[in-house]
N, C-alpha and C positions, 0 to 999 in steps of 0.2 A: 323584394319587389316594391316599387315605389309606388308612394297612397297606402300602405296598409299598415304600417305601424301611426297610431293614433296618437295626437300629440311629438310626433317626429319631423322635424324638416326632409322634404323630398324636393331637392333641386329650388324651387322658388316658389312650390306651393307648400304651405306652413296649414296645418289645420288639429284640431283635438275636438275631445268628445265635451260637451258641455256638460259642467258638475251638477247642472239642477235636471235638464230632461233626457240629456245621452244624447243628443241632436250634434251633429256635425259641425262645427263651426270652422272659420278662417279666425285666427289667430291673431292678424289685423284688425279684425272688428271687435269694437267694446260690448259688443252684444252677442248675445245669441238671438240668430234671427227665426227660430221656430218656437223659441218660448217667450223672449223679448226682455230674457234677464241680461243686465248689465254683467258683463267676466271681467275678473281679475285675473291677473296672471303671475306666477312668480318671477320674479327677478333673475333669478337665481337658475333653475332650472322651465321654466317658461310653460309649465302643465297650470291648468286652470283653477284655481281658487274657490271652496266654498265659499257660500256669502258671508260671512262673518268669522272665516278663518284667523285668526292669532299666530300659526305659523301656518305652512306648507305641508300640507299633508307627506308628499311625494318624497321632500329634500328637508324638511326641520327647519327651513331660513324662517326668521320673524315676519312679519307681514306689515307693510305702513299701510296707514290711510291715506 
């Protein structure tokens, strides 16, 4: 069903769970707008970033700044 898999593209809405409070976010935005941390995203596989990641938890890719 579309919308329920988190961090999945559904048609043109793109959204995942934010790595610091679990809050909803759009994928587009460099923030999360219910805690007001800046997200990273991976490259590679496009699930979101702890802050100070070195790889990707999800997928092992390296991480740039």
């Amino acid at each position: 069903m579309a919308g329920e898999d988190v961090g999945r593209k559904t048609g043109e809405d793109v959204s995942c769970a934010c790595p610091f409070c679990e809050g909803a976010i759009e994928m587009s935005a460099p923030w999360c707008e219910a805690c007001g941390v800046q997200v990273r995203f991976c490259v590679v596989c496009e699930e979101p970033l702890p802050k100070d990641a070195k790889t990707c938890p999800a997928c092992g890719t390296e991480c740039g700044e």
